[in-house]
C-alpha positions in Angstrom: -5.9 18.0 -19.9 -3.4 15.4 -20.4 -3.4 14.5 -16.3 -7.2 14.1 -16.6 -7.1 11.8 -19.7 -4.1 9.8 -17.5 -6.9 9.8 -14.4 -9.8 8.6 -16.5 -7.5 6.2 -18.5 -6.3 5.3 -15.0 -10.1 4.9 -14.0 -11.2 2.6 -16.2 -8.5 0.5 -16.1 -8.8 0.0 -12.4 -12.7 -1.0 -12.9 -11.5 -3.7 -15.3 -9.0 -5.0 -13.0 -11.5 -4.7 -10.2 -13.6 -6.2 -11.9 -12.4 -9.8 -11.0 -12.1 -9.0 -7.4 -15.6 -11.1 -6.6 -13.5 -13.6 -8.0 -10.2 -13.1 -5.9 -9.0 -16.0 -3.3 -9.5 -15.0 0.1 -7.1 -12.7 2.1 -3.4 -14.5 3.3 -4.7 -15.3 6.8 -7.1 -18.0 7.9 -9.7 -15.1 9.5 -12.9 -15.2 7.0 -14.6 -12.4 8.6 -14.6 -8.5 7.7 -11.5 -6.8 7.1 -11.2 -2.8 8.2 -8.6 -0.6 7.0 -8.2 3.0 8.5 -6.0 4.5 5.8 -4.7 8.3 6.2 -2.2 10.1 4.2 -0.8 13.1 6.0 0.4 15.0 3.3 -3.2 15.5 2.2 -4.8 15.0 4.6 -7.1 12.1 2.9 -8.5 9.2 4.7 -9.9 6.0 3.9 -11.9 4.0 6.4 -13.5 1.1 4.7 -14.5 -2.5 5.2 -12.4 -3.6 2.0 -13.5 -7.8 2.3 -16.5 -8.6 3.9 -18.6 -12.4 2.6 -15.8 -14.2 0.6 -15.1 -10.8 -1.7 -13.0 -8.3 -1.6 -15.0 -5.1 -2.3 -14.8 -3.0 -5.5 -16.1 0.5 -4.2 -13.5 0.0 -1.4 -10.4 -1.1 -3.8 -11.3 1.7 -5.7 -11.1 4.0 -2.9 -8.2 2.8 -1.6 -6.7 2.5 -5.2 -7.1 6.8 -4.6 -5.6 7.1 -2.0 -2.8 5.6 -2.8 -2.5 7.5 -6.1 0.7 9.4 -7.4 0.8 12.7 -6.1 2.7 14.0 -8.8 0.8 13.3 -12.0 -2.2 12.3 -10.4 -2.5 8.5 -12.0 -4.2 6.1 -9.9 -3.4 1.7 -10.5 -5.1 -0.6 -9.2 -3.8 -1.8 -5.4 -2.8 -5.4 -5.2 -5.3 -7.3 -2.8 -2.5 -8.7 -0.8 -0.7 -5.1 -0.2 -3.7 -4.1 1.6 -4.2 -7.8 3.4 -0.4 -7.2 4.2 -1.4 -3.8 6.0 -4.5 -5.2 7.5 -1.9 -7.9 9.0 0.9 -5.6 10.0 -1.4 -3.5 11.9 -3.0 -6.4 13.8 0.8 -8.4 14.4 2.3 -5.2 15.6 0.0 -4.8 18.5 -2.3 -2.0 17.1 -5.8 -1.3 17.9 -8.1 -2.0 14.6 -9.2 1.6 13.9 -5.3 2.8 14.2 -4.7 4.6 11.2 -2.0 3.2 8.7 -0.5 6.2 7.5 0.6 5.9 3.6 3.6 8.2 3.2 3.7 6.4 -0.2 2.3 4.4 -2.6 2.2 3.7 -6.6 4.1 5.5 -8.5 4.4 6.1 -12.0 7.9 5.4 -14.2 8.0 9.3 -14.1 7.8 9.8 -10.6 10.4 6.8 -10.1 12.9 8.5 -12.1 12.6 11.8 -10.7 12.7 10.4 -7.2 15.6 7.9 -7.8 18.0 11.0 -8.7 18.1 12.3 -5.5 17.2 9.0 -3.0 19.8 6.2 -4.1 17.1 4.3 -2.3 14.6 3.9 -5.1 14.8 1.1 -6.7 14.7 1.5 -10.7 11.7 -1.3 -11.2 9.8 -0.7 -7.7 6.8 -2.6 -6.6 5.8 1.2 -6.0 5.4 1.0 -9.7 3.1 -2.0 -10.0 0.6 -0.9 -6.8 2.1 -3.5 -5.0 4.2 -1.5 -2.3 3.7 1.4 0.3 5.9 3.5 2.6 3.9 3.6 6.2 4.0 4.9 9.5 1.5 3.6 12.5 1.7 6.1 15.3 2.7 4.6 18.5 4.3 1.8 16.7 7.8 2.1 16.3 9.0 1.1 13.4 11.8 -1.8 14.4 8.2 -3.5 15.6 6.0 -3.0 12.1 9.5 -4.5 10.7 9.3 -7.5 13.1 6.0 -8.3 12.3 6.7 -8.1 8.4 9.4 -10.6 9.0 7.2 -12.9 10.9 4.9 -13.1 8.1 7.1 -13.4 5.6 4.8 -12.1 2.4 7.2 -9.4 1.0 10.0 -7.2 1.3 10.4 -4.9 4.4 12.9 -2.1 5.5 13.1 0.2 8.1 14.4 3.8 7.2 16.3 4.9 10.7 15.9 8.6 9.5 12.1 9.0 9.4 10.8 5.8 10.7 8.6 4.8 8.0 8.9 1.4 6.8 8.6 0.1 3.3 6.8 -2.9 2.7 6.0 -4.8 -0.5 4.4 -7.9 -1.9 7.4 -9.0 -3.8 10.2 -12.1 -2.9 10.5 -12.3 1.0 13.6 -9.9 1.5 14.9 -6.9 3.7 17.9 -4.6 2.6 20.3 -1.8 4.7 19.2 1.5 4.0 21.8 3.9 2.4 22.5 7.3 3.2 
């Protein structure tokens, strides 16, 4: 009961905050047409294929969907995505040489303080006040992109942090200050 009152509160919260998006300014890059996003997440199996900005506005219905996907897997709460995480992903894609309906797989996205916690005390890579926690970072594989290459093209655009993680070859990239870090083992 208490993780479907956290998914409704969630909910509504993310139709306020989506609310503004016909407001929003337009995406990072000078390209004014539609922007697709082929989302997957292979734990679950989910996928989100949408055209999230199209005429000058970034699209509720698709925010919200995306907002879903990127949900915390472990108590089920959904936040709103930032509008320039999923610009960043739309870019990355395109910069690192990958056809426009390549899926963009999210190995990770928001998470709740709870799930930060429980993660950080056994991954001395988790950073106590992630962008993870504000929708504002993901964890993401491209297939037949290696990772050093997504990391290149993060650093080109310079709109975030970025870091390769040798061990699995997902890269973590955020909308916060323009940084990169060694990962520790």
């Amino acid at each position: 009961m208490q993780r479907l009152f956290r998914a409704l509160t969630s909910l509504a919260f993310t139709g306020l905050v989506l609310a503004g998006c016909a407001t929003t300014p337009q995406p990072s890059n000078s390209i004014n047409g539609p922007r697709y996003v082929h989302l997957f997440h292979p734990e679950s199996g989910e996928r989100v294929r949408t055209t999230y900005w199209r005429d000058g506005v970034y699209q509720q219905s698709a925010m919200l969907d995306i907002a879903s996907l990127f949900r915390d897997r472990r108590t089920d709460e959904i936040q709103p995505v930032d509008h320039r995480l999923v610009d960043l992903l739309y870019d990355l894609r395109e910069n690192a040489g990958a056809p426009p309906d390549a899926p963009i797989h999210v190995l990770s996205g928001f998470r709740s303080r709870e799930s930060n916690v429980h993660l950080a005390k056994s991954n001395r890579n988790v950073a106590e006040n992630s962008f993870h926690l504000r929708g504002q970072a993901a964890d993401i594989k491209i297939p037949g992109v290696p990772g050093q290459k997504i990391v290149k093209a993060a650093a080109a655009l310079r709109r975030g942090g970025y870091a390769v993680y040798p061990g699995t070859g997902h890269v973590h990239v955020d909308v916060g200050p323009v940084r990169t870090w060694q990962v520790k083992y």
